[in-house]
C-alpha positions in Angstrom: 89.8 100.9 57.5 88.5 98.7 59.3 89.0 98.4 63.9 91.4 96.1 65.0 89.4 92.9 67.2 92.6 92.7 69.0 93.5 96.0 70.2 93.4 96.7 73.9 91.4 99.4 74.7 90.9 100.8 78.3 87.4 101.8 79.5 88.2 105.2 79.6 88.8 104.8 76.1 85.6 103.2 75.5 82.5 105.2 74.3 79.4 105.4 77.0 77.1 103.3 74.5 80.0 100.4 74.3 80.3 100.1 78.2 76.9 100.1 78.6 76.4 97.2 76.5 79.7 95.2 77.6 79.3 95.8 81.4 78.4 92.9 83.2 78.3 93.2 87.0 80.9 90.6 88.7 82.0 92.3 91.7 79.2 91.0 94.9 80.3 94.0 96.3 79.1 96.1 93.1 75.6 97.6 94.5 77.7 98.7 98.0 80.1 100.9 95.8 76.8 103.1 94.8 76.0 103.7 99.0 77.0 106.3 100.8 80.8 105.7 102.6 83.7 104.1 101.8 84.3 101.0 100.0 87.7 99.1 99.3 87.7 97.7 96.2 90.4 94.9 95.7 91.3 93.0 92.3 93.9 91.1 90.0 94.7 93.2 86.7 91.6 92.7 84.1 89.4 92.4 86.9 86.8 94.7 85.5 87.6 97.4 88.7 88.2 100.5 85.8 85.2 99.1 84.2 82.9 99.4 87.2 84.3 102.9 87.7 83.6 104.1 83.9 80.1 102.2 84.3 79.1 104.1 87.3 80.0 107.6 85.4 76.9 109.9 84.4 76.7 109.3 80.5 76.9 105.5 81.1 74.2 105.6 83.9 71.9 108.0 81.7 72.1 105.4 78.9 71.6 102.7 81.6 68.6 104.0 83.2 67.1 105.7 79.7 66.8 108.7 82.1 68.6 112.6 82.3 71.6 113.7 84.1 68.9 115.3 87.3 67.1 112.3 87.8 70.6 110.3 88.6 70.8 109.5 92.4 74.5 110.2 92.2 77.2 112.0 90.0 80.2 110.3 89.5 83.5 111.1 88.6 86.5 108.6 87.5 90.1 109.7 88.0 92.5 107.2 87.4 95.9 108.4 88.5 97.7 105.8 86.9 97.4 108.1 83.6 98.7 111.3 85.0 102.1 113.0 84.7 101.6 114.8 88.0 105.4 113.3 89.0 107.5 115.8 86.8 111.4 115.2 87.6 111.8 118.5 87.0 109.7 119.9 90.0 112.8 118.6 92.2 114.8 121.0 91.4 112.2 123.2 93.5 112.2 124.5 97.0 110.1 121.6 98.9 107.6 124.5 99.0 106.9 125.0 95.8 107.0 121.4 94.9 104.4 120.8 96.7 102.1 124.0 96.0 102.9 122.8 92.4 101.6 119.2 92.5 98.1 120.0 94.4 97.7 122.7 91.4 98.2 120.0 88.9 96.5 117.2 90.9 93.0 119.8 91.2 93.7 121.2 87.3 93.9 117.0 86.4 90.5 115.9 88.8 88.6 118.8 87.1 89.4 118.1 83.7 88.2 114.5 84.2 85.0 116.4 86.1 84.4 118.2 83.0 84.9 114.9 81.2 82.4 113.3 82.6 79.9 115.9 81.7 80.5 116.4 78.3 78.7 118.9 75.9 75.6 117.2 75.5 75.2 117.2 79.3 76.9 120.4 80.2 73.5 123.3 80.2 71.9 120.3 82.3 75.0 120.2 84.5 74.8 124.0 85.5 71.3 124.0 86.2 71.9 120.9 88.6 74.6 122.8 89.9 72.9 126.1 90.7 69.9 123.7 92.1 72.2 122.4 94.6 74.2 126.1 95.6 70.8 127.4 96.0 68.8 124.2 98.1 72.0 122.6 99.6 74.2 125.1 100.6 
């Protein structure tokens, strides 16, 4: 069968390889996204903003740079809350308590499935040793 030309597809849907190769840097701001602080990012609908986030992501920046996961300068991780179903009607019914001890578990369960995402298999033996690298230098 063949793939529909016109069917929408969000980045997050879109392999590593194809946002590599469709990626084309429009925000002037881009390159101050990648330092260290915080950077507002501000666009109409379609503006390429989820784009830049997947792009930034470590299987899209390995591919990019033709390097591994180590040698990134940065790991990034992309968790759109648009997608989430963290606002359960249900939970209401709750003591305000429990609501809220609730959502933070699903909110943390939610960021590190998307952490865990981002790594995927082929990067995940790389992954730990980065980790234990930085629990035994860093901290």
């Amino acid at each position: 069968m063949k793939e529909n030309p016109f069917e929408i597809k969000t980045p997050e849907q879109n392999s590593a390889q194809d946002v590599v190769d469709l990626f084309v840097d429009v925000f002037p701001d881009f390159y101050q996204v990648l330092e260290k602080g915080h950077t507002f990012i501000n666009g109409p609908r379609g503006s390429g903003k989820s784009m830049m986030f997947r792009y930034i992501q470590p299987d899209c920046q390995c591919l990019a740079k033709h390097c591994q996961i180590s040698e990134l300068d940065y790991f990034a991780v992309y968790v759109p809350i648009k997608l989430t179903n963290i606002n359960i009607p249900d939970l209401a019914r709750l003591e305000i308590h429990a609501e809220i001890i609730l959502n933070e578990h699903l909110l943390t369960t939610y960021v590190m499935s998307n952490v865990y995402k981002s790594v995927g298999w082929s990067f995940l033996t790389e992954f730990l040793f980065l980790l234990v690298h930085i629990y035994n230098n860093v901290l």
